[in-house]
C-alpha positions in Angstrom: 18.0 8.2 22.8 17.1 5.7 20.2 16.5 2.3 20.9 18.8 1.1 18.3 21.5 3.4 20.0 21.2 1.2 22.9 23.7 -1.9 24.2 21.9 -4.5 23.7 21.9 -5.6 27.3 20.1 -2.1 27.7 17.6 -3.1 25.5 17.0 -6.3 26.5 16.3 -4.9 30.0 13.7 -2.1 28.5 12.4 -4.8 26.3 12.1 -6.5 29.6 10.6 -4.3 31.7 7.4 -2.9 32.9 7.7 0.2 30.1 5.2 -0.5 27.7 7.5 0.1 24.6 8.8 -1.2 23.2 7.2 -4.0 23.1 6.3 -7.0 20.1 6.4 -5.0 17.2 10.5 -3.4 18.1 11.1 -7.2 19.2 9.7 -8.3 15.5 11.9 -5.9 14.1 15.1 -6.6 15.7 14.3 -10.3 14.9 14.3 -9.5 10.8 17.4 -6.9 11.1 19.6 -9.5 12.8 18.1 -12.0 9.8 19.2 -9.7 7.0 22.5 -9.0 8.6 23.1 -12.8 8.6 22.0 -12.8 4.8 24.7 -9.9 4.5 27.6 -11.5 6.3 26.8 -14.8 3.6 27.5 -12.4 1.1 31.1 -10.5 3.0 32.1 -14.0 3.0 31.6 -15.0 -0.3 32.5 -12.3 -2.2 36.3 -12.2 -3.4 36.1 -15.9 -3.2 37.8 -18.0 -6.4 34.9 -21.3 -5.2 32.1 -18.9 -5.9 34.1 -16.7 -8.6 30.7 -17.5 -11.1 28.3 -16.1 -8.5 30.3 -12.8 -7.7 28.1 -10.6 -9.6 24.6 -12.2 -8.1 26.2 -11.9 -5.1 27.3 -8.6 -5.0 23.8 -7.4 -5.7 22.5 -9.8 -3.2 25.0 -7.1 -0.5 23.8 -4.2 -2.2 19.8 -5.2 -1.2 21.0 -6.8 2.6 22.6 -3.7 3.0 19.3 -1.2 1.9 17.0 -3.5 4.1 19.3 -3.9 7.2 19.1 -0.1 7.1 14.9 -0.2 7.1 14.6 -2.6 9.9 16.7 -0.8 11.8 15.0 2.2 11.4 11.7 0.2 11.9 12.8 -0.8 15.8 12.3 2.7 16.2 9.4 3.4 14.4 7.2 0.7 15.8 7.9 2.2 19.4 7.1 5.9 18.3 3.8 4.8 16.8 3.0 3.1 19.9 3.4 6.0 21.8 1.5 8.2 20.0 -1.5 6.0 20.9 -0.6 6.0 24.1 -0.7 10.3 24.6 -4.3 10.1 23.6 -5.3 8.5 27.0 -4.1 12.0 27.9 -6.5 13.7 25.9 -9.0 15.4 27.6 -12.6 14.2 27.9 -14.4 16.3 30.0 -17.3 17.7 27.3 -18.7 15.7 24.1 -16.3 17.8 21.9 -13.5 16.6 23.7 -15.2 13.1 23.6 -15.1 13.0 20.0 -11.6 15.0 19.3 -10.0 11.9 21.2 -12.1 9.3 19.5 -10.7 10.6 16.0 -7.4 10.8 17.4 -7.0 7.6 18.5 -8.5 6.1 15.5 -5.9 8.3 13.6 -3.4 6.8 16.2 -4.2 2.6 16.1 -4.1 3.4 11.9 -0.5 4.5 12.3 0.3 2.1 14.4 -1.3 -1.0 12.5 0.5 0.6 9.9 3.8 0.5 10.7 4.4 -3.3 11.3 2.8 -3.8 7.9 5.0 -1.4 6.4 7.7 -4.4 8.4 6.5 -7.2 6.5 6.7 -5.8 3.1 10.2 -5.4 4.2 10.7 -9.1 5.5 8.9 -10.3 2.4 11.2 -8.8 0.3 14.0 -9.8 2.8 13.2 -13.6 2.4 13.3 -13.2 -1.3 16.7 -11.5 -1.3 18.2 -14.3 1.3 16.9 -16.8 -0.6 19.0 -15.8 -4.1 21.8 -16.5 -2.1 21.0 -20.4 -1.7 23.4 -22.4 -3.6 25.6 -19.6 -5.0 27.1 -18.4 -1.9 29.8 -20.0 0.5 28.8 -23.2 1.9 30.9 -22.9 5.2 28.1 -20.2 5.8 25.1 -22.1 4.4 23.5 -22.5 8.6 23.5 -19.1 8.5 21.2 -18.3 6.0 19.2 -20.8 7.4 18.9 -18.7 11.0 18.3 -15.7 8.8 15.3 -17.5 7.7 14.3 -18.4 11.0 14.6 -14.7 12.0 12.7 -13.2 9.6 10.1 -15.7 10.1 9.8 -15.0 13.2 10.1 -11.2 13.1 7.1 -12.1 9.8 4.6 -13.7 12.2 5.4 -11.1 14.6 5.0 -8.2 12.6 1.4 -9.3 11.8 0.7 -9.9 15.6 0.9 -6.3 16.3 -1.1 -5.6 12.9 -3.7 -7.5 13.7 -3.8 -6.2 17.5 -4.5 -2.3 16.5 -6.5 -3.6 13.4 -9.0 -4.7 16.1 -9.7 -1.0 17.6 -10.2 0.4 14.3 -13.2 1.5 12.8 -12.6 2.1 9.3 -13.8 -1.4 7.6 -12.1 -0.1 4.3 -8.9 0.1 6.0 -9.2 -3.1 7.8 -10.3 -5.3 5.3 -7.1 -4.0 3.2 -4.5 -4.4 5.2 -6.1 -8.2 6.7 -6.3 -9.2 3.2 -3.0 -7.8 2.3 -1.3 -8.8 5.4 -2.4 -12.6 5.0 -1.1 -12.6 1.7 2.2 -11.4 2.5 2.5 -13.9 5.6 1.6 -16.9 3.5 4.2 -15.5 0.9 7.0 -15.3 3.8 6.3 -18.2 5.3 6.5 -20.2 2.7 9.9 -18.6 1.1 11.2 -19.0 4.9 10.5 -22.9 4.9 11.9 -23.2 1.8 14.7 -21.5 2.6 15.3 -24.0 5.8 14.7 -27.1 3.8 17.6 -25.9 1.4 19.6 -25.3 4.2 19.3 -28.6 6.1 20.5 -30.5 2.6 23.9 -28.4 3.2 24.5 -28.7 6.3 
């Protein structure tokens, strides 16, 4: 079964456990999709609205992109978790003789590059999650304005999370190419988040 198929009292109890996945990088996830969803709900309840009548059409294409992203991060609980274990079935490789040696050491370099890469792929999706929640400051329905602001927080958190678990598999990897590129990336797009997160907080606290 999926992990997003789950209650969410079963998850927190695997999340809780002693399984090893999922672990940060599903946690980082959840943390953005329940951000985006709060974005989205803004948006259900400001749309149809006569107050915010001059914002409908903004609005409505700020739903359409919640909507497209909720979807991602949802997917992404998931997809963090099956990277993880696919570095975790090369300890089961053998390595008896030097061929065996060597068919596990490229494995599990393939493996930590898959999995450094999917909580990168996650904060290109927060990034662009931040941006949407933040074209719905000032033009969406004030009675909902601390929510944006825990959206914020969310996918702040599930930001500074994401890069956590990048960083962690960056450091097993051998590839200097690949690491530079995705640490040099990877800080950008944190700085970037972070900074449209705050923002978005600030504007927050002078509604509510």
């Amino acid at each position: 079964m999926k992990l997003v198929d789950l209650t969410v009292t079963d998850f927190i109890e695997t999340l809780g456990s002693d399984a090893p996945a999922p672990g940060g990088g599903s946690a980082a996830a959840l943390s953005a999709a329940m951000g985006i969803s709060l974005t989205k709900m803004v948006c259900e309840l400001t749309i149809g609205k006569k107050k915010y009548a001059e914002f409908e059409d903004e609005i409505k294409l700020v739903f359409d992109e919640t909507k497209a992203l909720q979807d991602h991060l949802l997917k992404a609980i998931d997809e963090d978790t099956e990277a993880f274990n696919v570095v975790s079935a090369v300890f089961s490789m053998p390595k008896e003789t030097d061929e065996d040696k060597a068919a596990r050491r490229k494995a599990m370099q393939s493996a930590l590059e898959g999995a450094a890469e999917s909580p990168f792929r996650m904060m290109k999706l927060m990034v662009n999650a931040l941006e949407v929640t933040q074209k719905a400051i000032g033009k969406s329905n004030t009675n909902a304005a601390s929510d944006l602001g825990v959206a914020a927080l969310n996918l702040k958190a599930g930001l500074q999370g994401a890069w956590l678990n990048v960083l962690i598999n960056l450091s097993g990897i051998k590839n200097e190419e690949f690491v530079a590129q995705h640490r040099g990336e990877g800080e950008k797009l944190l700085a970037m988040g972070t900074a449209l997160a705050d923002d978005i907080y600030v504007e927050t606290l002078k509604v509510v």
